[in-house]
C-alpha positions as CSV (number, residue, x, y, z in Angstrom):
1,X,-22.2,-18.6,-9.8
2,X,-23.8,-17.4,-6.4
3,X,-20.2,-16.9,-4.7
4,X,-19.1,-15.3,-8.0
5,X,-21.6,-12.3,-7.9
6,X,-21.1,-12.5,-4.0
7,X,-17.3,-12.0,-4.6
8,X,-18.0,-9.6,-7.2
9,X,-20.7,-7.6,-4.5
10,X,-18.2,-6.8,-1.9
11,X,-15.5,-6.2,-4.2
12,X,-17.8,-3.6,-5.4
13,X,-18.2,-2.1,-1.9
14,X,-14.5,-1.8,-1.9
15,X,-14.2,0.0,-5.2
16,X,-17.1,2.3,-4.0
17,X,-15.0,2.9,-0.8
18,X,-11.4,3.2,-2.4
19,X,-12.7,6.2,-4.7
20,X,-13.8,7.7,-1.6
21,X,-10.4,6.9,0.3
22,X,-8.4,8.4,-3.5
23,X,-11.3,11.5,-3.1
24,X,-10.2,12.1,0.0
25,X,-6.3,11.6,-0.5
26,X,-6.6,13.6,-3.6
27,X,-8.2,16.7,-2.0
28,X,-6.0,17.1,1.0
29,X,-3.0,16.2,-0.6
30,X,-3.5,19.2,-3.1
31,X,-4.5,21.3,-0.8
32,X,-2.0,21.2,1.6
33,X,0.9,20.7,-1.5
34,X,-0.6,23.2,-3.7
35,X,-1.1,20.7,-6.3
36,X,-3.4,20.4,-9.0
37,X,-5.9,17.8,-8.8
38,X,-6.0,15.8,-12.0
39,X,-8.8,13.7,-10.6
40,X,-9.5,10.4,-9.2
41,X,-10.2,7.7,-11.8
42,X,-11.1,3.9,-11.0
43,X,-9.2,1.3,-13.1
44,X,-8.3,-2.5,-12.8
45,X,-4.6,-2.2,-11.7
46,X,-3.6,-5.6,-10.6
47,X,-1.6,-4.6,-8.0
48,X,-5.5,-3.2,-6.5
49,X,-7.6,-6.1,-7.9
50,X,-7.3,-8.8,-5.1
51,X,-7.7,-6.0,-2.4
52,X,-9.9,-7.4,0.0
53,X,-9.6,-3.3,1.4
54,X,-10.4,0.3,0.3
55,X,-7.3,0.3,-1.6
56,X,-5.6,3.4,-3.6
57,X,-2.3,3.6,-5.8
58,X,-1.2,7.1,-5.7
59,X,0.5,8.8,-8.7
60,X,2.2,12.1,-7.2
61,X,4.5,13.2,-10.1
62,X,6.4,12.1,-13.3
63,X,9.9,12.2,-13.5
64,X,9.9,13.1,-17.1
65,X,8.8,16.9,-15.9
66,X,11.6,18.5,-14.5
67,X,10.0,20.4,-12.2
68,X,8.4,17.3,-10.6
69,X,11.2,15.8,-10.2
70,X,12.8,18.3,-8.9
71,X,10.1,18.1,-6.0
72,X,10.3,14.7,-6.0
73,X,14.1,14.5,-4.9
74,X,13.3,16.9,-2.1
75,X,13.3,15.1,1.4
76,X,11.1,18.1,3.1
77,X,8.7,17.7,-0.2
78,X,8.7,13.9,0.5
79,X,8.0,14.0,4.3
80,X,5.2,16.7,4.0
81,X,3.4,13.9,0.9
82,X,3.9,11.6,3.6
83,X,2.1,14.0,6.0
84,X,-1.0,14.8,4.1
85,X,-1.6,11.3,2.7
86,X,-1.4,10.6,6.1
87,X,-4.0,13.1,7.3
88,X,-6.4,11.8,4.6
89,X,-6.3,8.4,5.5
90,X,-7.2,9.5,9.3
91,X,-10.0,11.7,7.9
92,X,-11.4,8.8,5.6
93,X,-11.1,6.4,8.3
94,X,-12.7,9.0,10.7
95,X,-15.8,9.0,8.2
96,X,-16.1,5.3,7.1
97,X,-16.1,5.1,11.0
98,X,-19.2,7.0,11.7
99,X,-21.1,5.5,8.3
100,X,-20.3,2.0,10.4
101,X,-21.5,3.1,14.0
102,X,-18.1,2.8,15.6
């Protein structure tokens, strides 16, 4: 039981730390694609669970919206995603950093 809740501890201190990594993707990734933000929700995905990691999945568009998929086929659209989720990783990491002392 004792390595049970001590598993289940830090997963919790990843989950705490992956909605802070999916806050910070989510805000600079609509800012800087003038999207709207429909909000960063936690939920057991299994491709997440085992994540011994901050770990996001990151839902940028549905194909069955034309427009989105419009954007979606665009390579410029695509590299400048890239970019920003990018740039939020380096400002999340450039936090969690300075929490840790480094």
């Amino acid at each position: 039981a004792a390595v049970g809740l001590s598993h289940f501890k830090h997963l919790q201190e990843f989950i705490d730390e992956s909605m802070e990594l999916a806050a910070s993707v989510q805000s600079i990734v609509c800012k800087n694609m003038g999207m709207v933000s429909r909000g960063a929700k936690s939920a057991f995905f299994w491709v997440l669970r085992d994540a011994m990691m901050p770990a996001v999945l990151i839902e940028v568009g549905f194909l069955t919206n034309p427009f989105e998929e419009s954007r979606l086929r665009s390579e410029e659209f695509r590299d400048n995603l890239v970019s920003s989720i990018c740039d939020a990783i380096v400002v999340y990491k450039s936090k969690y950093e300075g929490k840790m002392g480094f």
